[in-house]
KOLVEXKOL-737259 format. One record per residue (C-alpha): x, y, z; residue in three letters. Coordinates in nm, 3 decimals, m for minus. Example, Ala and Ser with C-alpha at 12.3 -4.5 7.8 and 13.67 -1.06 7.14 Angstrom:
# KOLVEXKOL-737259
- X / Y / Z / residuo
- 1.230 / m0.450 / 0.780 / ALA
- 1.367 / m0.106 / 0.714 / SER
# end
This chain:
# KOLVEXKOL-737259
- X / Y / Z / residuo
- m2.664 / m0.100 / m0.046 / UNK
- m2.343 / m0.016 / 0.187 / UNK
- m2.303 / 0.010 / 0.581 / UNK
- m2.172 / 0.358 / 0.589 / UNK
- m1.935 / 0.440 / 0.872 / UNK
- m2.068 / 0.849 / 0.860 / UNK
- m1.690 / 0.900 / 1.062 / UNK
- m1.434 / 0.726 / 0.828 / UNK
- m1.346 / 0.406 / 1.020 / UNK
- m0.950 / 0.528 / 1.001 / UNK
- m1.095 / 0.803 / 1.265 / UNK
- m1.210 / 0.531 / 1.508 / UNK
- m1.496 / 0.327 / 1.597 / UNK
- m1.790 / 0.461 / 1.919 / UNK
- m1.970 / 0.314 / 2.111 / UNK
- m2.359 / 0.379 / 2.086 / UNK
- m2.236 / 0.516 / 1.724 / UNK
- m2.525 / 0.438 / 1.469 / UNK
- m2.425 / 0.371 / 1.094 / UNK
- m2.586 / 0.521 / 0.782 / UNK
- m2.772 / 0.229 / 0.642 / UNK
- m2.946 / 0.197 / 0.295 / UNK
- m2.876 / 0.488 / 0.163 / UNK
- m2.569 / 0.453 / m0.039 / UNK
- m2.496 / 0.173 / m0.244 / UNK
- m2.194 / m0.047 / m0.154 / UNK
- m2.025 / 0.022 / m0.576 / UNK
- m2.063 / 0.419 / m0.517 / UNK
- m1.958 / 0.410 / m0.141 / UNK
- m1.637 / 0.235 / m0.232 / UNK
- m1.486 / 0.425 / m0.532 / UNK
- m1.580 / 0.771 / m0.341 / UNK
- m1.397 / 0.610 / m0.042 / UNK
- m1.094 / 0.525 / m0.214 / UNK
- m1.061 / 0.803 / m0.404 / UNK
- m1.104 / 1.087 / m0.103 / UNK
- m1.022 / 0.860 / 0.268 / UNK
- m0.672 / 0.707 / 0.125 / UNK
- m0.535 / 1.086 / 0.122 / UNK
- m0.727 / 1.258 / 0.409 / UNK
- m0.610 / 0.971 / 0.637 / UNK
- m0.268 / 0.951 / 0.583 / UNK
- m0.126 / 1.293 / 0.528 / UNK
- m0.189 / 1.646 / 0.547 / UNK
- m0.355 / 1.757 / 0.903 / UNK
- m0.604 / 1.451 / 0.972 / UNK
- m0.334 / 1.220 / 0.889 / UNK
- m0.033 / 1.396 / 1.131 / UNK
- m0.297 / 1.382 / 1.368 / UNK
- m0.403 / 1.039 / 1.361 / UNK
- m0.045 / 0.918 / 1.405 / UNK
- 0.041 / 1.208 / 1.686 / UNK
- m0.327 / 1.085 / 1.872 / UNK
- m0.210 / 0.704 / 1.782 / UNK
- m0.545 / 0.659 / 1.652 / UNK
- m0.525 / 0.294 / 1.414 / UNK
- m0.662 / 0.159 / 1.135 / UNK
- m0.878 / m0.157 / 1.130 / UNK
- m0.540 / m0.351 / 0.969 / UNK
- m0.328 / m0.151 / 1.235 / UNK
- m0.119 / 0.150 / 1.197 / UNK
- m0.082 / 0.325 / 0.912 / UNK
- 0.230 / 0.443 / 0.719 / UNK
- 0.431 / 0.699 / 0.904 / UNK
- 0.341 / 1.042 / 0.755 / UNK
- 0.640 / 1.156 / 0.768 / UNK
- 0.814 / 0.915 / 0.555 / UNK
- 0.525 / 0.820 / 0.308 / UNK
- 0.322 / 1.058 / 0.091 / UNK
- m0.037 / 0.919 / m0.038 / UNK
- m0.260 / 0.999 / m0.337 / UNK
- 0.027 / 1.211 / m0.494 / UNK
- 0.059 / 1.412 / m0.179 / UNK
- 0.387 / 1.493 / m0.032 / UNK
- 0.451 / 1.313 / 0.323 / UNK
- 0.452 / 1.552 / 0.643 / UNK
- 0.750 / 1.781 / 0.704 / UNK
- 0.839 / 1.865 / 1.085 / UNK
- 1.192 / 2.047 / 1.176 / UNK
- 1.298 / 2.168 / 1.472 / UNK
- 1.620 / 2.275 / 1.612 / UNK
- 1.822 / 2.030 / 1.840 / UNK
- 2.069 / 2.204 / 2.085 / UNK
- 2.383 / 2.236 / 1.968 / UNK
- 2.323 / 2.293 / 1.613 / UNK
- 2.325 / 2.546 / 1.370 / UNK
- 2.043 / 2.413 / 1.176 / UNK
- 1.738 / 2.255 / 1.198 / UNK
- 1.688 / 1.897 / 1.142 / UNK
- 1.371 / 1.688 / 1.014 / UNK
- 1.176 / 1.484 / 1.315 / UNK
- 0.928 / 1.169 / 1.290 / UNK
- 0.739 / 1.147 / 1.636 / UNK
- 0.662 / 0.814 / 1.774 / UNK
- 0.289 / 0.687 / 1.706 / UNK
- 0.037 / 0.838 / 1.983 / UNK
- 0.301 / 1.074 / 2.143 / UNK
- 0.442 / 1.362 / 2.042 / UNK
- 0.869 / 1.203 / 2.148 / UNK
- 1.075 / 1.289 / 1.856 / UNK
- 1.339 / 1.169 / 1.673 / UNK
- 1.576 / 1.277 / 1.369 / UNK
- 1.415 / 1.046 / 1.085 / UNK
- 1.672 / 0.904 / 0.812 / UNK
- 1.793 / 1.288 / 0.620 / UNK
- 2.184 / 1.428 / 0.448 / UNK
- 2.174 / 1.821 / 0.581 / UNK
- 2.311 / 2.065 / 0.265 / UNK
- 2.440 / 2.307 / 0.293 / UNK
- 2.452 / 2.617 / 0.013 / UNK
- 2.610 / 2.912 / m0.015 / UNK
- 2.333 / 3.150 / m0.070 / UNK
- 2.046 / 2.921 / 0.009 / UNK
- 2.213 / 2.810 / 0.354 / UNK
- 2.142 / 2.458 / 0.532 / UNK
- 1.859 / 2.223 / 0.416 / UNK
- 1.741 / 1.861 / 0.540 / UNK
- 1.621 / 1.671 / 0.275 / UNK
- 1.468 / 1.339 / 0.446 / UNK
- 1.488 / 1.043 / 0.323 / UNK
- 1.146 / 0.915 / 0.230 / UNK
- 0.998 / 0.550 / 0.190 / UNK
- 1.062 / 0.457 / m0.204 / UNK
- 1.311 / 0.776 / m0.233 / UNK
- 1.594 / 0.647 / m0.508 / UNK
- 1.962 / 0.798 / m0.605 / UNK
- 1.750 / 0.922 / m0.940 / UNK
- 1.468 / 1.038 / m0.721 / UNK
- 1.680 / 1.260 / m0.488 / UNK
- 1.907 / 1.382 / m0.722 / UNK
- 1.570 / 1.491 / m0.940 / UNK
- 1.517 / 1.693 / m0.633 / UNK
- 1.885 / 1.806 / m0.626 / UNK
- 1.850 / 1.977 / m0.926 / UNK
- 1.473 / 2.130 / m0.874 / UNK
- 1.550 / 2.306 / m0.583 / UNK
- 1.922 / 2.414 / m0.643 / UNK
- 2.097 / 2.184 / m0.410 / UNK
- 2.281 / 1.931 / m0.619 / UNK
- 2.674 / 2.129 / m0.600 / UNK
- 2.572 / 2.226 / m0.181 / UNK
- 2.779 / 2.065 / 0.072 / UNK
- 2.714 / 1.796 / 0.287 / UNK
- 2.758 / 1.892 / 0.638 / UNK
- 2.547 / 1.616 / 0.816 / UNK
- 2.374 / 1.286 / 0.843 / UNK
- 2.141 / 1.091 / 1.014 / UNK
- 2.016 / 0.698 / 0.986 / UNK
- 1.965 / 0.428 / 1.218 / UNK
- 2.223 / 0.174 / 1.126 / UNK
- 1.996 / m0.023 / 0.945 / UNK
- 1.936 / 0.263 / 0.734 / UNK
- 2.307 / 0.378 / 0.681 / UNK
- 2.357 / 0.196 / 0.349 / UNK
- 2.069 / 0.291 / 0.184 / UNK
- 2.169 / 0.668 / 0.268 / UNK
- 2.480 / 0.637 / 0.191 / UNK
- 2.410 / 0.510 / m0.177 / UNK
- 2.136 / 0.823 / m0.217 / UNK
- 2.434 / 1.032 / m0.053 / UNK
- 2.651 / 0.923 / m0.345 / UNK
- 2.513 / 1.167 / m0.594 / UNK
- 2.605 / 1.415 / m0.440 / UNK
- 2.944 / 1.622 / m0.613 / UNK
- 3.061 / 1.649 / m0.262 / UNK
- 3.123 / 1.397 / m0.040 / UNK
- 3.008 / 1.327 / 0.362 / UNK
- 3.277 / 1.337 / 0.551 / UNK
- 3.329 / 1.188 / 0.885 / UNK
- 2.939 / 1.321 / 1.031 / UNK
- 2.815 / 0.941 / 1.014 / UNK
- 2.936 / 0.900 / 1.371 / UNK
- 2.699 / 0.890 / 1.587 / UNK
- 2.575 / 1.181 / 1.767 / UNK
- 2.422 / 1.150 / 2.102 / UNK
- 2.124 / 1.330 / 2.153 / UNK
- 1.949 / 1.416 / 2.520 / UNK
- 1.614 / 1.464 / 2.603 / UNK
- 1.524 / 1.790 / 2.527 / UNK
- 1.235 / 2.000 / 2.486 / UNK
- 1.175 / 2.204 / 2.148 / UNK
- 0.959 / 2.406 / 1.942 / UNK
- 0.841 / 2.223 / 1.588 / UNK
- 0.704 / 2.345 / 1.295 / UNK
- 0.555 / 2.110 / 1.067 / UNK
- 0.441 / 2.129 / 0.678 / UNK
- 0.111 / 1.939 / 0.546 / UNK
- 0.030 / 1.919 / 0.223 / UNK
- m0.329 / 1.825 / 0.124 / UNK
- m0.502 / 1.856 / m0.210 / UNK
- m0.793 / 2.132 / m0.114 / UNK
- m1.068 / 1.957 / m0.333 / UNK
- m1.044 / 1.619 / m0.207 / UNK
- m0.986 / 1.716 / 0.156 / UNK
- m1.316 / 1.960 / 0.101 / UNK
- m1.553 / 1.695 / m0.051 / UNK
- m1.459 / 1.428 / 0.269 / UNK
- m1.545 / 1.718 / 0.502 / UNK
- m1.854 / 1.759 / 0.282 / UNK
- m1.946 / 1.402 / 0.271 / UNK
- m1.843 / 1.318 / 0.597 / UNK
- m2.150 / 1.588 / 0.727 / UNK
- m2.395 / 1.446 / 0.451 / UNK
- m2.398 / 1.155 / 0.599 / UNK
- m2.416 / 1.221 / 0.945 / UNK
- m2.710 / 1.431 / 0.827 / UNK
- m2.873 / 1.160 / 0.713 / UNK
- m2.801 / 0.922 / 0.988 / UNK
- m2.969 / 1.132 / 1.239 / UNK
- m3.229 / 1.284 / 0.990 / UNK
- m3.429 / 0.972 / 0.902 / UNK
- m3.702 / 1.143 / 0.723 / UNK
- m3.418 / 1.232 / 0.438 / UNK
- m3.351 / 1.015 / 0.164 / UNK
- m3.060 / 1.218 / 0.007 / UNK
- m3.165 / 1.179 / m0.328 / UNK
- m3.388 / 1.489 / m0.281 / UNK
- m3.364 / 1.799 / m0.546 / UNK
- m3.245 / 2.021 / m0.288 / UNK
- m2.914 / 1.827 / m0.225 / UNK
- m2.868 / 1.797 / m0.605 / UNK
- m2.539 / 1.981 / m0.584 / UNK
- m2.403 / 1.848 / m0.290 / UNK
- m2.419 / 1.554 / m0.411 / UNK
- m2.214 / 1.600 / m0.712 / UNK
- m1.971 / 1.817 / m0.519 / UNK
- m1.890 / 1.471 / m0.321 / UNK
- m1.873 / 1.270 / m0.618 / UNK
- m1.657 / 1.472 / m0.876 / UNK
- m1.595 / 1.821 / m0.688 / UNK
- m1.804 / 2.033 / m0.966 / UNK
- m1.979 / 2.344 / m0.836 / UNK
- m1.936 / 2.548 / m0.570 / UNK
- m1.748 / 2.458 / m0.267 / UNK
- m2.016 / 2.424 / 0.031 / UNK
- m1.754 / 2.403 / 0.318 / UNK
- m1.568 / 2.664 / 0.449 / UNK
- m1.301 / 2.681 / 0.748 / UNK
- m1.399 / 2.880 / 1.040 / UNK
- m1.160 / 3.172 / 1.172 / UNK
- m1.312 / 3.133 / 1.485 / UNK
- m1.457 / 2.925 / 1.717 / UNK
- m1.829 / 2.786 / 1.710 / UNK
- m1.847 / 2.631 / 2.045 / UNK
- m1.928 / 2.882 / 2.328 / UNK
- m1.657 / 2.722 / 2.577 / UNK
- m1.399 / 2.704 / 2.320 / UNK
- m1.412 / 3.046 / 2.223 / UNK
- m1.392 / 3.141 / 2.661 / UNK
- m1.056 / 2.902 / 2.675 / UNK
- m1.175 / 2.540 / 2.750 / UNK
- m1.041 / 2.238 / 2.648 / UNK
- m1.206 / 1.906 / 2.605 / UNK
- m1.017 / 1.645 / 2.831 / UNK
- m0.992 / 1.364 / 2.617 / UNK
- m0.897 / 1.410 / 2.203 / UNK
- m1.262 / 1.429 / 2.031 / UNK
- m1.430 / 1.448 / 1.711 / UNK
- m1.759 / 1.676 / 1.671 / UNK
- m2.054 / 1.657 / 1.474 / UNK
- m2.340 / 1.943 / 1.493 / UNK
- m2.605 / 2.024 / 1.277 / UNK
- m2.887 / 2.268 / 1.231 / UNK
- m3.177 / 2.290 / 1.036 / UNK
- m3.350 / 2.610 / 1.094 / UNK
- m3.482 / 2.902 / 0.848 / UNK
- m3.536 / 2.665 / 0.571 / UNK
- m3.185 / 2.585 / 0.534 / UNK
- m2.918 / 2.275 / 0.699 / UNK
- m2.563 / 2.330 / 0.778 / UNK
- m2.333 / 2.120 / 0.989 / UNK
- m2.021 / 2.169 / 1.201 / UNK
- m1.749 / 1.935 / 1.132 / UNK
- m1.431 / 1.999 / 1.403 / UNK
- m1.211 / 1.724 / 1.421 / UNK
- m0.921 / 1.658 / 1.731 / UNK
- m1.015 / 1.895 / 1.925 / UNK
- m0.821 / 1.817 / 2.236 / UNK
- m0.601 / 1.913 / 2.517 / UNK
- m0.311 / 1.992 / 2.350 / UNK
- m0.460 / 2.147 / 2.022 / UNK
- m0.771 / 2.316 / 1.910 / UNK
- m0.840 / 2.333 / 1.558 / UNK
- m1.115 / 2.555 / 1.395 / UNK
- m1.419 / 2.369 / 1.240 / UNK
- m1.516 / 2.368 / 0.920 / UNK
- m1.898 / 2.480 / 0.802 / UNK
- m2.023 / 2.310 / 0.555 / UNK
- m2.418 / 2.472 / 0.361 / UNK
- m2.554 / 2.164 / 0.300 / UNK
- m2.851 / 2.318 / 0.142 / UNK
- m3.246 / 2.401 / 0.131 / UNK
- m3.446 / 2.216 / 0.366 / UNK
- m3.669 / 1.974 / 0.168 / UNK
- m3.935 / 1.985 / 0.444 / UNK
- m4.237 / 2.218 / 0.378 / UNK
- m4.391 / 2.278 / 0.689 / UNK
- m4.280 / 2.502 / 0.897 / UNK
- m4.122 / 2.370 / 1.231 / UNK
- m3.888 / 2.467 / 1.529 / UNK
- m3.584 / 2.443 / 1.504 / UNK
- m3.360 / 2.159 / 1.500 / UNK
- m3.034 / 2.074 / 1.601 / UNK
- m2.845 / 1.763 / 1.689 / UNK
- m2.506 / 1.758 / 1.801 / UNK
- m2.303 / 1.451 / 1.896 / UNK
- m1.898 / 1.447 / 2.018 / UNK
- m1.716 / 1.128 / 1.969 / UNK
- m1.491 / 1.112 / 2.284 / UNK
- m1.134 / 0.909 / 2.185 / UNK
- m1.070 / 0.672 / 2.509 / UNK
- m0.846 / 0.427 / 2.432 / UNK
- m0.709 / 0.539 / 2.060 / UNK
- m0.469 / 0.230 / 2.016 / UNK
- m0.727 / 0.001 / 2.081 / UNK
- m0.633 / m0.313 / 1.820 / UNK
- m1.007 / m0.375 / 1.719 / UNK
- m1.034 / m0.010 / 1.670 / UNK
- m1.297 / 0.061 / 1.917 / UNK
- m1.128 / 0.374 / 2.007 / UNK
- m1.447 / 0.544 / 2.259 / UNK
- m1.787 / 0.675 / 2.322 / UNK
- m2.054 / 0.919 / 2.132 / UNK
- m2.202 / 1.096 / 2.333 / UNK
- m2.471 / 1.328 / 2.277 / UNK
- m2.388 / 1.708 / 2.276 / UNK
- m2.746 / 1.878 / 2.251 / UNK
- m2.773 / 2.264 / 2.172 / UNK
- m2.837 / 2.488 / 2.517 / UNK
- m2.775 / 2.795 / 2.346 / UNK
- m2.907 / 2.965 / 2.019 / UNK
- m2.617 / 2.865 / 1.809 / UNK
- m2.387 / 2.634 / 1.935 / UNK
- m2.341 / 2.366 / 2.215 / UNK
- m2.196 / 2.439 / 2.531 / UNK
- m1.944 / 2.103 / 2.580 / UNK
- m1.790 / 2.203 / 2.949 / UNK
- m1.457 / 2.020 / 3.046 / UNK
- m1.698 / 1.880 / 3.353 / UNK
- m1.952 / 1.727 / 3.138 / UNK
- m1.690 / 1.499 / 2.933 / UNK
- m1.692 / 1.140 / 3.000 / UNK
- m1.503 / 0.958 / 3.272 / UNK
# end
């Protein structure tokens, strides 16, 4: 049997945070994890926000989402609009801040389609970019712009060269001031196997803090094989609005945190999953029906909520900050006031 981490590891490690023991087997616990954590950590929305919260893995930081897809998925797009142009340019932000630079990218520009970064990923090859030349419509446009570090500049400049027209003199450098700007970034994800971590990662918090539940019960038949192979219907669903009473009247948490909530009640158990929720940025949570209660007798309700508070996210061992316990004080949902939050 496997030590399960109910919070993938790549989303830190808590203090006073039990693990999920003997009830998945170590075979099982790593092909699921491979095949759904590799993708849901490193692009698409968990994966921008990892890198933008500077949250590491236990073998340090991850690839940069915006210059690496993973699991087939296409690496994160941001642009924004730098003063002085006429178009906007593709950013990378530093790890655990939200500074931006222009990343490695030849801006085209075509006559009906207008002006177009195309970045220059990790692994991207003179047959690879010309590929997507000729997808999207851009391989006779006209290069009006570059931008590489100079350790980069010969490596653009040989993707550059399939181009029909040539750069001109735009390699010089342009100096760029601090600036504040408005960015709009793209994530890709592929919906079933972001869906089935949500859904595993509140199965097993269920049964971390549900001890009397094996897993292996008939009831949880289908979530089961939702997880493993995605069959059946979808049990989570994204909120369009918030669950937590002081979210929903404006609050913020103070510190980037992760939270956990679940309810059995009515003869049914469903969990909350909402993950960085934060200062800056307050994503809706996810529900996810995790199915009949197997208990028979009838008993008050329950419900167990727990926030995992991110202190010190570039912590090298990965010991990122606290759980702490967020019990229900009102019918529905916890009440997690701005005072109440650690330190």
């Amino acid at each position: 049997m496997s030590e399960e981490h109910f919070l993938p590891a790549g989303l830190g490690e808590y203090k006073d945070c039990p693990t999920l023991k003997d009830r998945v087997c170590a075979k099982c616990n790593t092909k699921i994890g491979d095949e759904l954590e590799v993708q849901f950590l490193r692009v698409g929305p968990i994966g921008f926000m990892r890198w933008i919260v500077g949250l590491r893995g236990r073998k340090g930081n991850s690839p940069s989402p915006f210059l690496r897809g993973a699991a087939k998925t296409k690496a994160v797009v941001a642009l924004g609009r730098l003063k002085g142009f006429d178009f906007d340019v593709a950013l990378e932000s530093k790890p655990g801040t939200r500074d931006c630079e222009p990343m490695a990218q030849i801006i085209l520009k075509h006559d009906i389609l207008g002006y177009r970064p195309f970045p220059v990923f990790d692994g991207m090859t003179k047959e690879s970019f010309a590929a997507q030349l000729d997808e999207e419509g851009f391989r006779n446009a006209q290069p009006v712009h570059a931008f590489a570090h100079p350790s980069e500049r010969a490596r653009v400049e040989e993707i550059a060269s399939v181009l029909k027209a040539k750069m001109g003199p735009q390699w010089a450098q342009t100096p760029i001031d601090m600036q504040e700007i408005g960015v709009e970034a793209t994530m890709t994800v592929t919906p079933q196997l972001f869906y089935r971590e949500i859904a595993k990662i509140a199965f097993h918090y269920m049964l971390t803090f549900c001890p009397s539940l094996q897993g292996d019960e008939p009831e949880f038949k289908f979530m089961r094989e939702y997880i493993w192979n995605g069959v059946g219907r979808r049990p989570v669903q994204e909120m369009k609005e918030q669950v937590f009473t002081n979210f929903d009247r404006g609050e913020r948490p103070t510190y980037w945190s992760q939270l956990l909530y679940l309810i059995r009640e009515n003869g049914v158990i469903t969990a909350y999953v909402q993950l960085f929720a934060g200062p800056q940025y307050l994503p809706f949570p996810y529900r996810v029906d995790i199915g009949a209660d197997p208990r028979k007798l009838i008993l008050p309700p329950e419900r167990i909520g727990h926030q995992f508070v991110i202190l010190t996210p570039g912590d090298k061992n990965n010991q990122v900050g606290e759980m702490v316990d967020a019990q229900l004080v009102q019918k529905i949902i916890p009440v997690i006031r701005t005072g109440r939050l650690i330190h």
